[in-house]
KEKE-3310 file (N, C-alpha, C; in steps of 0.2 Angstrom, whole numbers, plus 5000, padded with zeros to 4 digits):
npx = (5019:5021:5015:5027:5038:5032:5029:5022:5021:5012:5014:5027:5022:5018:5031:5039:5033:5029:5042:5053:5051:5049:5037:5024:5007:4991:4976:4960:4956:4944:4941:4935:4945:4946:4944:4943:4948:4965:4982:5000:5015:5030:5039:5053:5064:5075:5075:5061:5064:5075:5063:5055:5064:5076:5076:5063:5069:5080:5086:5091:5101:5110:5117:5121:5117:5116:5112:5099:5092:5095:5088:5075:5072:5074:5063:5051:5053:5045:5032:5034:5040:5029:5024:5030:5032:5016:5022:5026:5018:5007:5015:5017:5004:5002:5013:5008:5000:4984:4974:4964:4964:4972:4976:4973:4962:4955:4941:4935:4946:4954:4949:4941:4950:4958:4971:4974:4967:4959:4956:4950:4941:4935:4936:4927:4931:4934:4949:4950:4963:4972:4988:4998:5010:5014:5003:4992:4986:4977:4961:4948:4934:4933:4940:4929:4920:4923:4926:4913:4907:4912:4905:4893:4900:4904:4896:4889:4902:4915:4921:4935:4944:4958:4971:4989:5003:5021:5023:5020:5031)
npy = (5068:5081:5084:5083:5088:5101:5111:5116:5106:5100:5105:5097:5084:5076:5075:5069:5055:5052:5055:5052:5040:5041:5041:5034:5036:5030:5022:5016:4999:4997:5011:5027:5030:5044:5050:5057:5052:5049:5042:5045:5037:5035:5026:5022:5015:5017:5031:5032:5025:5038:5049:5046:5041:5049:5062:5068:5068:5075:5085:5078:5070:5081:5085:5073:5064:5049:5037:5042:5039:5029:5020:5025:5022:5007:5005:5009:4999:4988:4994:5000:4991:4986:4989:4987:4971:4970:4973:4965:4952:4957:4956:4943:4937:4944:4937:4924:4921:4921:4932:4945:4956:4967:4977:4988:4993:5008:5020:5034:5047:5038:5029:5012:5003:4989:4979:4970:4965:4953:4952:4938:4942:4932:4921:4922:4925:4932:4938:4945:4951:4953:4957:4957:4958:4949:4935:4932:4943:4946:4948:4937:4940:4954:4959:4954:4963:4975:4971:4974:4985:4982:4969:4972:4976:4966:4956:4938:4931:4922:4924:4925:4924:4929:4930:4934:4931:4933:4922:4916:4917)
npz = (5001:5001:5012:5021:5014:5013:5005:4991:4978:4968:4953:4951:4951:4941:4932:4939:4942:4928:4921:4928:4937:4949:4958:4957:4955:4964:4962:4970:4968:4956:4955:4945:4930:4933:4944:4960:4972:4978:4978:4979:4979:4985:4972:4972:4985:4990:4990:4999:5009:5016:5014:5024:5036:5035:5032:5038:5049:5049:5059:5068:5062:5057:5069:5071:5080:5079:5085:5090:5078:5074:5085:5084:5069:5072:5082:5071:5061:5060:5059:5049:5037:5033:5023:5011:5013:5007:4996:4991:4993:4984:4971:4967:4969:4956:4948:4947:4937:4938:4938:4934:4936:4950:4965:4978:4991:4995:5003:5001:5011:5016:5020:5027:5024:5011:5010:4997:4985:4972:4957:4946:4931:4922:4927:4936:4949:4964:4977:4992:5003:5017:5025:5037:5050:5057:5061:5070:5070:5060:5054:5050:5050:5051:5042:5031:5034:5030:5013:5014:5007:4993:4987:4978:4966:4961:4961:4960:4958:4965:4980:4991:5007:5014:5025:5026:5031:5038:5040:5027:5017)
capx = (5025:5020:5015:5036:5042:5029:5030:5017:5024:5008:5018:5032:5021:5017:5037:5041:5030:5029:5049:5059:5050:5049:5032:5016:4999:4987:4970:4957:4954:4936:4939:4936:4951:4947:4941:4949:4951:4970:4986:5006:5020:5037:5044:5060:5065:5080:5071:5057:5066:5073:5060:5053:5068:5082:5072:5059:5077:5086:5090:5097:5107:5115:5122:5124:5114:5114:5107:5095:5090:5096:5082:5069:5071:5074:5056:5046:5054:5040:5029:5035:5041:5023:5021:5035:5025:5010:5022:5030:5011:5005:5017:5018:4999:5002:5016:5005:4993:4979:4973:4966:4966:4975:4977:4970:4955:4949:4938:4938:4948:4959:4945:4940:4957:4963:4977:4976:4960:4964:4949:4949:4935:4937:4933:4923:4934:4939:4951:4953:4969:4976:4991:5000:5018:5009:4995:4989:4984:4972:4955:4943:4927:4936:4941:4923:4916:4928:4923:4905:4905:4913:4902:4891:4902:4906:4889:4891:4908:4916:4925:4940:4946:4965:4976:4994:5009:5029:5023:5018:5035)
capy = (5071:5089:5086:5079:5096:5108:5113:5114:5100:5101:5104:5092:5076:5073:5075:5064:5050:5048:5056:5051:5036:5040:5042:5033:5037:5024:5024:5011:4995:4999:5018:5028:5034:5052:5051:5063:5048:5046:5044:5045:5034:5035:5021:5021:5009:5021:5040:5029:5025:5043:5054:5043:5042:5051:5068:5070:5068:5078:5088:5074:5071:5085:5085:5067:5061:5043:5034:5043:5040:5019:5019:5029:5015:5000:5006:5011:4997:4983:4995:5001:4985:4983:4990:4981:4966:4971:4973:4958:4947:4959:4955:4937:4936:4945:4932:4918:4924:4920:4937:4951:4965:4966:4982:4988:4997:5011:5023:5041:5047:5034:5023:5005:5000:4982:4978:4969:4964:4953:4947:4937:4943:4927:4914:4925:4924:4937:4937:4949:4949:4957:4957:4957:4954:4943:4932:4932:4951:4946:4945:4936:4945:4962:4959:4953:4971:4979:4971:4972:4990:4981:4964:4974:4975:4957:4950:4931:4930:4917:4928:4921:4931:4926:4934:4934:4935:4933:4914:4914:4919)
capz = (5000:5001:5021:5024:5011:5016:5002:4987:4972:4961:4946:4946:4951:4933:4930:4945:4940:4918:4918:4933:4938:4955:4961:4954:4955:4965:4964:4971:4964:4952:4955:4940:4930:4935:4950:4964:4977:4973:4982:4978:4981:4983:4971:4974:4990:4994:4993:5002:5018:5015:5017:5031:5043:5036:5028:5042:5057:5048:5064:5072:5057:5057:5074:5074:5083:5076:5091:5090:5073:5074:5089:5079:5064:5075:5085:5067:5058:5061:5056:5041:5034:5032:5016:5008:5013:5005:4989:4991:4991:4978:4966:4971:4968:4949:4945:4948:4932:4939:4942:4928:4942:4955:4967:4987:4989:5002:5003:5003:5019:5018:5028:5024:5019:5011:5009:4990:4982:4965:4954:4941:4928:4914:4931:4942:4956:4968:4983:4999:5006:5021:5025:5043:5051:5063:5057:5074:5071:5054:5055:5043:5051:5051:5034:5028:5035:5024:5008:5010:5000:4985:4987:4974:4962:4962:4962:4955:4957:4970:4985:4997:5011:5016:5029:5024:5035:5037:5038:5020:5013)
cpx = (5025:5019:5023:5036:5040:5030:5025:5020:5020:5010:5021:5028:5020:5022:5040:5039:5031:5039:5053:5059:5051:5043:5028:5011:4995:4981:4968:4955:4946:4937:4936:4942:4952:4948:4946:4950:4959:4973:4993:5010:5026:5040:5050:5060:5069:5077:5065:5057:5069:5072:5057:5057:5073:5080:5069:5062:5081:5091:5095:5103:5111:5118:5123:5123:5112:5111:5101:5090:5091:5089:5076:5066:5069:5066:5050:5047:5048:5033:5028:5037:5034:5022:5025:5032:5020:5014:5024:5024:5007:5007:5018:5012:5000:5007:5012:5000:4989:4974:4971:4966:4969:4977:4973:4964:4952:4946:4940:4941:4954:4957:4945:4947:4957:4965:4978:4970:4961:4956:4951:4942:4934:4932:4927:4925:4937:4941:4953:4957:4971:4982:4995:5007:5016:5002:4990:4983:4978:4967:4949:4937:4930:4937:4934:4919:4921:4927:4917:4905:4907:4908:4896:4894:4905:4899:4889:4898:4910:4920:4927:4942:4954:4970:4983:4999:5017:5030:5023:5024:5037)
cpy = (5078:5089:5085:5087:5101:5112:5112:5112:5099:5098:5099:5086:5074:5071:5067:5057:5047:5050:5052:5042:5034:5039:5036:5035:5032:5025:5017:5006:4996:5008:5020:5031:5040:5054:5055:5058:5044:5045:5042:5041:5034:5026:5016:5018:5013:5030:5039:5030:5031:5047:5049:5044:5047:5062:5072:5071:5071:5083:5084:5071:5074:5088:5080:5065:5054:5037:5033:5040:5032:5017:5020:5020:5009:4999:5006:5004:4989:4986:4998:4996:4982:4982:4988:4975:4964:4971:4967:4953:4950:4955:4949:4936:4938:4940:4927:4918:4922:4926:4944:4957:4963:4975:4983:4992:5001:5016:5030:5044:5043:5025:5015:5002:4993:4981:4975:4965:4963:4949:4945:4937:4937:4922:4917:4924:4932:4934:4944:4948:4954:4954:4960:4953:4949:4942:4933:4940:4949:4943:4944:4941:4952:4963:4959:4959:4974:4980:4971:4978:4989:4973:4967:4975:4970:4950:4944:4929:4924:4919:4922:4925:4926:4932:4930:4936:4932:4927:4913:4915:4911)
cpz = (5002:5011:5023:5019:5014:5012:4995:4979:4965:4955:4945:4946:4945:4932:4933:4946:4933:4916:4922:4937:4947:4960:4958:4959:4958:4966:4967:4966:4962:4954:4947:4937:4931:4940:4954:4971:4974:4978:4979:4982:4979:4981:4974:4979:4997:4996:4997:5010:5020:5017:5022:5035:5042:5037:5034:5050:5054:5054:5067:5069:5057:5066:5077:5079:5082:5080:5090:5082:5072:5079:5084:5073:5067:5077:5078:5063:5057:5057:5047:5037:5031:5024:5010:5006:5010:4998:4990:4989:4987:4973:4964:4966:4958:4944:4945:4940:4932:4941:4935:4932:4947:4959:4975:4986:4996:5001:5004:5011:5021:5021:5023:5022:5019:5007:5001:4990:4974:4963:4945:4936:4924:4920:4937:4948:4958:4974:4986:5004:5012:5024:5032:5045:5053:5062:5062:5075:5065:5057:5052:5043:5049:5044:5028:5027:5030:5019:5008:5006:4993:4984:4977:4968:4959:4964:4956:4957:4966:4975:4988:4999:5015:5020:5028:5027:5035:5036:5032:5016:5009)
residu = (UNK:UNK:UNK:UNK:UNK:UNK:UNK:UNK:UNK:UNK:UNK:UNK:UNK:UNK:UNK:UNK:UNK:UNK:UNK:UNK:UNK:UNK:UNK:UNK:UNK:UNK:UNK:UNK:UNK:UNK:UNK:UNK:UNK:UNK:UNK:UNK:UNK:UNK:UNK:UNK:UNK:UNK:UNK:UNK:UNK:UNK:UNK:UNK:UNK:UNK:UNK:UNK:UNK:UNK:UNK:UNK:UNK:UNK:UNK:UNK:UNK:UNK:UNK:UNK:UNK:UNK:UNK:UNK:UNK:UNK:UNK:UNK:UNK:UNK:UNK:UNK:UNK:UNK:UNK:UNK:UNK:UNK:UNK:UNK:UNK:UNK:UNK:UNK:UNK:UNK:UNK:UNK:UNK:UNK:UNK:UNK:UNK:UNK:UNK:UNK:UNK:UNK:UNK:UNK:UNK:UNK:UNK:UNK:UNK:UNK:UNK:UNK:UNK:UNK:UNK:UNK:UNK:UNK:UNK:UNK:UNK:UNK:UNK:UNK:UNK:UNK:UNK:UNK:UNK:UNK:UNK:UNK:UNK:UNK:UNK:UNK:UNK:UNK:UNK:UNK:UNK:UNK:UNK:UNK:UNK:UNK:UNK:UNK:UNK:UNK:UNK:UNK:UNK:UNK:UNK:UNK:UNK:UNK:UNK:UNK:UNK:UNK:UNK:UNK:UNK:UNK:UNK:UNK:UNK)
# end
């Protein structure tokens, strides 16, 4: 948020997360709860789309350039849509109650990212999920290299790797 305001926020995240209900806090699934590998998200669905298209165009906005700002979306809108997606097969994944964790896991920098990583401790199951518009784009090997740095903390345990896409809804 502070790269989109440009401006330094520090102080209100606390406010804007435990009061307002706009933010959360997301760490890594197995981080520790201190740890300084964090990252923020906008909640909310409407202040989301927002700062992405409305907040960051506002020039075009304000001389009404709506064209310009319908393209924009209609172009980005594949990609953004993603991360809905990922909530959508999260939550999916947490109603099913087979699952005592559930959250994505990357690495400092942002790297190694996947997309939702749910282990049940009680059965010794974990799953590695990514999640794509087009299934055609997932890839179990490319997924496999991903989780080998949590394989270790999952030693015993029975892993499954699943790629997830618009077909699953």
């Amino acid at each position: 948020m502070e790269s989109i305001l440009k401006k330094d926020i520090g102080g209100f995240l606390s406010r804007l997360e435990t009061e307002y209900h706009i933010i959360r806090k997301v760490r890594p699934i197995f981080s520790k709860p201190g740890g300084r590998n964090v990252k923020y998200e906008i909640e909310d669905n409407f202040l989301h789309f927002w700062f992405r298209f409305i907040y960051k165009n506002k020039g075009a906005v304000e001389i009404g350039n709506f064209e310009y700002l319908k393209s924009l979306v209609l172009r980005d809108l594949p990609t953004y849509s993603g991360r809905f997606l990922e909530k959508y097969f999260t939550e999916k994944l947490a109603m099913s109650g087979n699952w005592s964790e559930i959250g994505s896991y990357w690495e400092k920098g942002f790297k190694n990212q996947i997309d939702i990583v749910a282990v049940n401790h009680l059965e010794k199951t974990a799953l590695f999920a990514e999640v794509k518009r087009n299934e055609k784009h997932y890839s179990e090997h490319q997924l496999r290299i991903k989780a080998q740095s949590l394989l270790r903390k999952l030693s015993g345990y029975e892993l499954d790797y699943l790629g997830l896409s618009l077909k699953d809804l």
